[in-house]
N, C-alpha and C positions, 0 to 999 in steps of 0.2 A: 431482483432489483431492490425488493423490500429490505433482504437483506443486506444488499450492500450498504443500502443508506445508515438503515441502525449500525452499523459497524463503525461506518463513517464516524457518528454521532460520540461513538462510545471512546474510539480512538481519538478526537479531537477531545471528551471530558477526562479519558484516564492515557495519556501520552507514554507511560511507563510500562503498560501492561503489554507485554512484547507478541504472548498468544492473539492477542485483538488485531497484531496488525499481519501477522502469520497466517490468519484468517482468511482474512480483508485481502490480502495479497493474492490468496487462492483463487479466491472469488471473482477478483478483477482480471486473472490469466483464465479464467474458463469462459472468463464471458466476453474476455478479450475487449477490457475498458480503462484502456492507456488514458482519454483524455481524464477519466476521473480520478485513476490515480495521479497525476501529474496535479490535479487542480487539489486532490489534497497536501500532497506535498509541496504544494503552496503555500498551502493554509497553515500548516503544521511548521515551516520554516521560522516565522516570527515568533511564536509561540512556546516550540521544546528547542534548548538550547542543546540539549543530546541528546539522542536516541539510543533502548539500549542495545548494546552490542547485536545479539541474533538477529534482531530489528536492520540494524546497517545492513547485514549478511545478507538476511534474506532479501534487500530490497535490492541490491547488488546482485545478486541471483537473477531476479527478474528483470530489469533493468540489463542485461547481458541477454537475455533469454529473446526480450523482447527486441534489441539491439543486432542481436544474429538474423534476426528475419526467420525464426523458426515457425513462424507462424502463420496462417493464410492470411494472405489480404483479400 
């Protein structure tokens, strides 16, 4: 949890560093914490006007993954 948040933190001060959010992504699929990625990519909407590229991909990735129901409820 500790670590998600500093990720969080690090992601919202450096929006371009694309491993930060490759991370943070992992993190949120092992722990299974949709609502917090949702609420960052809230936050991050008004903020970075584009994301980069592997960044889209990979949040596309998840975002499908989590979309298919591969996961327990």
């Amino acid at each position: 949890d500790q670590a998600i948040s500093t990720l969080e933190q690090a992601v919202l001060k450096y929006p371009q560093e694309s491993q930060l959010y490759i991370t943070l992504f992992d993190l949120y699929e092992r722990a299974e914490e949709w609502t917090r990625l949702e609420n960052l990519l809230q936050e991050l909407r008004p903020k970075v006007q584009t994301l980069p590229e592997e960044v889209v991909l990979a949040m596309s990735q998840l975002l499908q993954r989590f979309s298919n129901g591969s996961f327990g409820h």
